[in-house]
C-alpha positions as CSV (number, residue, x, y, z in Angstrom):
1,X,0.0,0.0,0.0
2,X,2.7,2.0,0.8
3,X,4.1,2.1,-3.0
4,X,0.6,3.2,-4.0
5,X,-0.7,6.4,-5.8
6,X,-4.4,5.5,-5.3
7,X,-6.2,2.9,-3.1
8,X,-9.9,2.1,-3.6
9,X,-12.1,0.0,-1.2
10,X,-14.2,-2.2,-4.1
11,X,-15.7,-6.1,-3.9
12,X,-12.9,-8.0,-5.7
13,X,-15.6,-10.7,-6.0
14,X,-17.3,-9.1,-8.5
15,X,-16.7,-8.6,-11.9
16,X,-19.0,-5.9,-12.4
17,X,-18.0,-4.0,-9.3
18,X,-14.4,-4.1,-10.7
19,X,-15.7,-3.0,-14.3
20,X,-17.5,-0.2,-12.7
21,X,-14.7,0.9,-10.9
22,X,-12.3,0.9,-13.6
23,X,-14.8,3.2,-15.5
24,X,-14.3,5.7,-13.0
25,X,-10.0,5.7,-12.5
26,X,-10.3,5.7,-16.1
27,X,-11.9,9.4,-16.3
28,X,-8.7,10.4,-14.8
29,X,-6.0,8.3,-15.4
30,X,-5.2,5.4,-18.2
31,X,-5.1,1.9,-17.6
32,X,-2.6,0.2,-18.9
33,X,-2.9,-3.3,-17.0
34,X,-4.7,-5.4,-14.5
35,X,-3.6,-8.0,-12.0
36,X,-4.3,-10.5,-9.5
37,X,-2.3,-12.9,-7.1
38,X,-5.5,-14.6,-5.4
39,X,-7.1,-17.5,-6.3
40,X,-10.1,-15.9,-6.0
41,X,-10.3,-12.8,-8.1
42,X,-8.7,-15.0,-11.3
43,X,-12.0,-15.0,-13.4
44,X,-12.7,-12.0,-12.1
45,X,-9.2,-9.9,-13.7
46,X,-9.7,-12.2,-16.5
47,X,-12.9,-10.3,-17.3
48,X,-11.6,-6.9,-16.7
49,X,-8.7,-7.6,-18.8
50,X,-11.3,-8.2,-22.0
51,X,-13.9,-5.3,-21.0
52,X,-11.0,-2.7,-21.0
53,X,-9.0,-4.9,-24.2
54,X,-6.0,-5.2,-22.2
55,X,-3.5,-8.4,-21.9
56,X,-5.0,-11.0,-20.1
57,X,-6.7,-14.7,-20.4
58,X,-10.1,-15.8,-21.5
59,X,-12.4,-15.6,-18.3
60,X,-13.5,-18.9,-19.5
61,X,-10.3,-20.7,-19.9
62,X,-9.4,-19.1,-16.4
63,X,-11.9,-20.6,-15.2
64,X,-11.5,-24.2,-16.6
65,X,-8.3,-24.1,-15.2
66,X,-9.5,-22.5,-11.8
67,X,-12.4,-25.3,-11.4
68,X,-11.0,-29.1,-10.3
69,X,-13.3,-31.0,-12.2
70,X,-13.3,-29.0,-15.3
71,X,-9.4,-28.7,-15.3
72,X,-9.6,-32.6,-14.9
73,X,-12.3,-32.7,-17.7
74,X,-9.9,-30.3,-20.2
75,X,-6.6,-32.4,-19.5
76,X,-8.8,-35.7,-19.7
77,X,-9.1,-34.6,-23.5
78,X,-5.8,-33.3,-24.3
79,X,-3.5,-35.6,-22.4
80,X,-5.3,-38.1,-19.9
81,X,-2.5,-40.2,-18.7
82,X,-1.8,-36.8,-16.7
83,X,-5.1,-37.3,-14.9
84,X,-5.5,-39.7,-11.5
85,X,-9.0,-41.8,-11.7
86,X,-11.5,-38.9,-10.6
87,X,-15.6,-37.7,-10.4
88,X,-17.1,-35.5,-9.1
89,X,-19.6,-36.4,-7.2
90,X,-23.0,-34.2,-5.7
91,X,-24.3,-37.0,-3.2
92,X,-22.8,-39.5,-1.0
93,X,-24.1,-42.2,-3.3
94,X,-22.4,-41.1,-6.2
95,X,-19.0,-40.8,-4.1
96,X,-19.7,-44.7,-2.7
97,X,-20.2,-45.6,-6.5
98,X,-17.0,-44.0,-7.3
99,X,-15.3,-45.7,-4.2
100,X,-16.3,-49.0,-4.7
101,X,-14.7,-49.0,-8.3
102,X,-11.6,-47.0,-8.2
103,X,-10.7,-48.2,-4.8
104,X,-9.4,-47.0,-1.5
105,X,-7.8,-44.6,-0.2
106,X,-9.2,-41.9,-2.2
107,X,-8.7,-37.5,-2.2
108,X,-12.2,-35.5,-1.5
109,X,-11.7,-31.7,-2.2
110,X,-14.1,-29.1,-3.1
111,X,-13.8,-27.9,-6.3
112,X,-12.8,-24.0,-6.0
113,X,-10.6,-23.0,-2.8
114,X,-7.1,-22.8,-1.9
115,X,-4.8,-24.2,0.9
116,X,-5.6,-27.4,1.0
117,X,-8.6,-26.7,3.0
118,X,-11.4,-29.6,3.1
119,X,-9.1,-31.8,1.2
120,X,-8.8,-34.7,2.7
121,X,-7.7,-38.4,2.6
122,X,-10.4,-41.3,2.5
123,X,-9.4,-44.4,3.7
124,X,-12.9,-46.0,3.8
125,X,-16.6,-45.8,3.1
126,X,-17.5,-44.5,6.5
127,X,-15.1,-41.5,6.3
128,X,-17.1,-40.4,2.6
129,X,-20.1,-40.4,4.6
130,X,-18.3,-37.9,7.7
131,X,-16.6,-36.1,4.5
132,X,-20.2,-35.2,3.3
133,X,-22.0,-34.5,6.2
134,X,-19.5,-32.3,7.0
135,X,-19.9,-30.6,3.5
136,X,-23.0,-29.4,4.3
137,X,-21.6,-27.1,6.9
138,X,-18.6,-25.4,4.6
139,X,-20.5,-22.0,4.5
140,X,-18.7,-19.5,2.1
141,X,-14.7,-19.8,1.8
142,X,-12.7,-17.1,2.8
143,X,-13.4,-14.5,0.1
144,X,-17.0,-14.5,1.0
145,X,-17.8,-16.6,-2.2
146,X,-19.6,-19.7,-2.5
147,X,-18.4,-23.3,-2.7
148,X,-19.1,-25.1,-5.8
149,X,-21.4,-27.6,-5.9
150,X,-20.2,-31.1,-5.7
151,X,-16.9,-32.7,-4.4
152,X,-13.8,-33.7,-6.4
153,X,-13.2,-37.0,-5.9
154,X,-10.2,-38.7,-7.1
155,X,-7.5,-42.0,-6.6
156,X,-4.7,-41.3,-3.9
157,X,-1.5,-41.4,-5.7
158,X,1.9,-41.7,-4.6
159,X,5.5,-40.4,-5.6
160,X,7.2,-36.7,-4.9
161,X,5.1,-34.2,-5.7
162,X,6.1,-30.6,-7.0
163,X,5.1,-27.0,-7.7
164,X,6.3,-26.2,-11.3
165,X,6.0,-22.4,-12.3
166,X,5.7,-20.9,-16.0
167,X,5.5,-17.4,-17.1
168,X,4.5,-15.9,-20.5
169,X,4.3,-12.9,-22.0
170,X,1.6,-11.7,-24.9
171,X,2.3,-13.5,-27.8
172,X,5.8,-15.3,-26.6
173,X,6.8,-18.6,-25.4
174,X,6.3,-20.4,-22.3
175,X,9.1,-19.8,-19.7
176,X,10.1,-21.9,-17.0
177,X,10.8,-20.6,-13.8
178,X,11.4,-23.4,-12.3
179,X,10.0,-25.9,-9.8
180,X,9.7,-26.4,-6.3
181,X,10.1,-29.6,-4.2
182,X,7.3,-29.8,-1.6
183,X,7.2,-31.2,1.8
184,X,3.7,-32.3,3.2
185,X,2.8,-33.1,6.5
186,X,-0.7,-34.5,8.1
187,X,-1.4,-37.7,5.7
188,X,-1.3,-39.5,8.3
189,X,-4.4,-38.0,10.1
190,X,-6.0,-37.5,6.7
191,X,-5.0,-34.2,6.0
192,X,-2.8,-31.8,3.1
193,X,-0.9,-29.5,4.9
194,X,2.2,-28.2,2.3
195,X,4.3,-27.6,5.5
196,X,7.7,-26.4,3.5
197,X,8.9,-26.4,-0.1
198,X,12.9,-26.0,-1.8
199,X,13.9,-24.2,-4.9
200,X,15.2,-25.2,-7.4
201,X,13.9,-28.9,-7.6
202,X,16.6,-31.3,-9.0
203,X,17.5,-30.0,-13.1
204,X,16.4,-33.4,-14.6
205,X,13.3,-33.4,-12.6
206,X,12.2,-30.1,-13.3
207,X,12.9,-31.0,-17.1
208,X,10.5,-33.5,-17.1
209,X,7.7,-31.7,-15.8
210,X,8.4,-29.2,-18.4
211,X,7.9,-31.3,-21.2
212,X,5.0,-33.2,-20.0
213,X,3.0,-30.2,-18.5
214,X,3.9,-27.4,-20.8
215,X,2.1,-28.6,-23.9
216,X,-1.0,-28.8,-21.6
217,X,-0.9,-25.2,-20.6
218,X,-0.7,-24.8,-24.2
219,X,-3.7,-26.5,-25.3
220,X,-5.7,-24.6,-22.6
221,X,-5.1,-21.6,-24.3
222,X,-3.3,-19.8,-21.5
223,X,-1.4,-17.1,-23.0
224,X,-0.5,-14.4,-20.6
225,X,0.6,-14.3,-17.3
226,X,1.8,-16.7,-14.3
227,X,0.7,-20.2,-14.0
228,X,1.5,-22.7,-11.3
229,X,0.9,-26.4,-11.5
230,X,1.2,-28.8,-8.3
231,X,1.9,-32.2,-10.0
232,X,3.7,-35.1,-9.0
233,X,6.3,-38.1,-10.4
234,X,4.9,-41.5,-9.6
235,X,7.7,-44.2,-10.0
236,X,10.6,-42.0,-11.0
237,X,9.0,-41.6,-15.0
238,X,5.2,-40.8,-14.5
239,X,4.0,-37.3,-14.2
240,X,0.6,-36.3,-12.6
241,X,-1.2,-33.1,-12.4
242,X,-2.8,-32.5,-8.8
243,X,-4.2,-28.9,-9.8
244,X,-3.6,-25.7,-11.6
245,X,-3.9,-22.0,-10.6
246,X,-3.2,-19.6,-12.8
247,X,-1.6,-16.8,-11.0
248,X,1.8,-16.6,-9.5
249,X,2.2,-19.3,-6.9
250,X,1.7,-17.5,-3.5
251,X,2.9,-19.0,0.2
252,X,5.9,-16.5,0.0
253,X,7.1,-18.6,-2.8
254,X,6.6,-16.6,-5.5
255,X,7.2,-13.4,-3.6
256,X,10.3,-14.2,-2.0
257,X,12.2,-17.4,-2.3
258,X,12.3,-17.7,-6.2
259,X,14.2,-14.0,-6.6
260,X,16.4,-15.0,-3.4
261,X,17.6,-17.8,-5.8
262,X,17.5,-16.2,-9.0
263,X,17.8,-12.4,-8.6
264,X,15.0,-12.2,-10.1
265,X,11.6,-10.8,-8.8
266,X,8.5,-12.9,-10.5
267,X,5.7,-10.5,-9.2
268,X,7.5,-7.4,-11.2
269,X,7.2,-9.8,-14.2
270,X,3.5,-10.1,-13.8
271,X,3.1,-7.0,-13.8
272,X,5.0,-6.2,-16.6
273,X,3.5,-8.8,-18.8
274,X,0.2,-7.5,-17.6
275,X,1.0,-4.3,-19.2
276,X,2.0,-6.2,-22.2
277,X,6.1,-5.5,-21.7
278,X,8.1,-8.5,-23.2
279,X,9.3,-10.8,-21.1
280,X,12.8,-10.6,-19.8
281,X,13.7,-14.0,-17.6
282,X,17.5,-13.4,-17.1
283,X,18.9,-15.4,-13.7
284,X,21.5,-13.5,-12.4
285,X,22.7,-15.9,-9.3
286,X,21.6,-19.5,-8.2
287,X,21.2,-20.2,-4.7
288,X,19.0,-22.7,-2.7
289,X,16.0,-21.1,-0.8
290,X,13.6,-23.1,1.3
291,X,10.7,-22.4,3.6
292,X,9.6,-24.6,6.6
293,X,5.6,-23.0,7.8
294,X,5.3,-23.3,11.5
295,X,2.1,-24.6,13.0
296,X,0.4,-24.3,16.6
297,X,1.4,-27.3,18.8
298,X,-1.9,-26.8,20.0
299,X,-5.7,-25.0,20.2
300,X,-5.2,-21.4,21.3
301,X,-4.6,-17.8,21.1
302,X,-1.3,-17.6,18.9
303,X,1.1,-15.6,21.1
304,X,3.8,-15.4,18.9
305,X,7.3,-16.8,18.1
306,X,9.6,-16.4,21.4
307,X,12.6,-16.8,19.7
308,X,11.8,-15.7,16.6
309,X,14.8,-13.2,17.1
310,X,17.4,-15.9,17.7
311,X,16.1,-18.0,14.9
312,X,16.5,-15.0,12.4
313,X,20.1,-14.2,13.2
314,X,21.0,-17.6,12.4
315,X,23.2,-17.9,9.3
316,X,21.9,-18.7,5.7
317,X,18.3,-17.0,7.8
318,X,16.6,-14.9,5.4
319,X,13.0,-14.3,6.7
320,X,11.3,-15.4,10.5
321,X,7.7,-14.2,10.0
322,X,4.4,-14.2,11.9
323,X,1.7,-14.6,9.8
324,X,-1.5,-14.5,11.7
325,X,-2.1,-11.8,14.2
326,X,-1.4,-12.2,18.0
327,X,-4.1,-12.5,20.0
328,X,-6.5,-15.0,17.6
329,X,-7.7,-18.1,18.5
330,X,-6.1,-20.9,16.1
331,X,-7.3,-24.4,15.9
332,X,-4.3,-27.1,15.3
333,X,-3.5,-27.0,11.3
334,X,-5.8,-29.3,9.1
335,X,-5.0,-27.5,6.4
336,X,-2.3,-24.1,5.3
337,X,-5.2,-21.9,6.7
338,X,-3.9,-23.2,10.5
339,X,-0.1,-21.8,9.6
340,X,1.1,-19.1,11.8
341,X,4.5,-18.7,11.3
342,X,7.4,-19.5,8.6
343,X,11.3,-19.5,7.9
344,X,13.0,-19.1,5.1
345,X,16.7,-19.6,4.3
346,X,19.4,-19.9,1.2
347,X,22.1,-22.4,1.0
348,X,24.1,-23.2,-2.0
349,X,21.7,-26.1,-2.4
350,X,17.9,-26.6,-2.1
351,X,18.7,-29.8,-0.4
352,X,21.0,-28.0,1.9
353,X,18.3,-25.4,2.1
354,X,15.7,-27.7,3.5
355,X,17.6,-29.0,5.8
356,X,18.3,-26.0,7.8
357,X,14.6,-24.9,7.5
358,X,13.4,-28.0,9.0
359,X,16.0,-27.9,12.0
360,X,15.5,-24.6,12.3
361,X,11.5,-25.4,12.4
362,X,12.1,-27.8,15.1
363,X,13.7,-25.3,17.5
364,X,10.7,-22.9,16.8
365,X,9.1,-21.8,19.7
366,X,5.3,-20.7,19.4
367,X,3.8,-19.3,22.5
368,X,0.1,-20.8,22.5
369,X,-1.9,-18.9,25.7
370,X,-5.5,-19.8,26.3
């Protein structure tokens, strides 16, 4: 806010809100692009990019890719070994149907939302019946928008899994950035919970992904901007797609660790392809950054990291943050909506990287009061 001109209060949920508003900085002042990092204002850019015929994506192919099931539906038809087994199902019958066939354990998530909340890990066909009882009681997600009707369901698959991230300016090629190694914690209580990531993933790795991913983005018809793709490699050879955002990824991954290993800021490359600049990708070091996300050890009010001090002046220590206020009741992490706190360091390797982070995460000390 602070590097702002002008600041206006308007429902980012709305399209035609957004339009409207854009009329009215327009009378003064020319618009020359348009921008979003959330999840949930994608479709939303998308169509103010194309009322004000600026550089942007199709609202509708934003939103295929935004939407589980119709991303799953779009890749089934242009490359479906990428796919797991998947439905989506609207009653607990249909998910029972889909159970007894493809087998247990199987993933239930909703089919718009972010961080892994109400995704969760099925071992049996008493838990779909909790999983959609409990539906019924999701509300509105954290924008204030609705929940899509129905539940993603699809097969539990194994292997590493990975964030890979491409950028593209109007009318140019798809550029890797690169891709991230993930970490994720709470499968074994039936939850997602990406509890710490390292960047740059292995070179061969990375190269894979590319080649089996990229042509998919392609085919979508995404043609400006940031996408990232959570995906995984099943028995060393097999790439599959978990889900696609298309924004920049966010988790202070994009924002921080990728230009702390390439000297190179992503989120001013957004912007700049959202103004319709070309795209200048030009790595000026390589390091290994990694972030570790700190959870409560317990229900409470969050109280803060006691030695958050001592754990940032530790070398290779870029950033100790809080990231929910003190003072707020936080139930123990199901998903990354119950992180509170992260640390991010560089090492000359992502291996070595993740390594400190997680030690480092260990000797974290978060005050819990109640």
């Amino acid at each position: 806010m602070a590097h702002c001109d002008i600041v206006r209060v308007v429902d980012t949920t709305s399209a035609a809100a957004l339009i409207a508003h854009a009329d009215i900085v327009a009378r003064k002042h020319s618009i020359v692009g348009v921008v979003t990092t959330s999840d949930f204002h994608v479709v939303q850019t998308a169509t103010l990019a194309a009322q004000l015929d600026l550089p942007g994506n199709s609202p509708d192919v934003v939103d295929t890719i935004k939407d589980k099931f119709k991303m799953r539906e779009a890749i089934a038809r242009i490359a479906p070994g990428l796919n797991p087994a998947y439905t989506q199902a609207h009653t607990v019958d249909d998910a029972l149907q889909f159970g007894a066939s493809a087998g247990y354990p199987l993933v239930a998530k909703p089919l718009t939302g972010n961080d892994s909340l109400y995704v969760k890990l099925i071992e049996h066909p008493d838990a779909l019946h909790a999983y959609f009882d409990a539906r019924k009681r999701w509300g509105r997600d954290v924008s204030g928008q609705e929940f899509a009707h129905g539940v993603l369901l699809e097969e539990a698959i194994g292997g590493d899994e990975y964030c890979l991230d491409l950028l593209r300016a109007p009318g140019g090629n798809l550029i890797s950035i690169g891709a991230f190694s993930k970490k994720i914690s709470g499968r074994d209580i039936g939850h997602f919970i990406k509890i710490g990531a390292s960047f740059p993933a292995d070179l061969r790795n990375t190269e894979q992904l590319v080649d089996a991913i990229a042509p998919v983005v392609d085919a979508l018809g995404f043609e400006v901007g940031a996408i990232n793709i959570d995906c995984k490699i099943v028995d060393g050879d097999q790439v599959k797609i978990l889900e696609m955002n298309p924004r920049l990824v966010g988790d202070q991954m994009g924002s921080h660790m990728i230009e702390i290993a390439t000297g190179q800021n992503p989120a001013h490359a957004i912007v700049d392809v959202a103004c319709g600049l070309p795209l200048l990708w030009q790595p000026t070091r390589s390091r290994g950054v990694a972030i570790h996300r700190l959870t409560m050890p317990r229900s409470g009010y969050f109280d803060g990291i006691s030695n958050g001090a001592e754990l940032a002046a530790h070398d290779g220590v870029e950033f100790v943050n809080e990231l929910r206020a003190r003072g707020q009741w936080i139930e123990t992490a199901e998903s990354n909506q119950g992180v509170v706190g992260s640390i991010i360091v560089s090492q000359p390797s992502a291996n070595e990287a993740m390594t400190l982070a997680t030690r480092l995460a260990a000797d974290a000390k978060i005050r819990v009061t109640l």
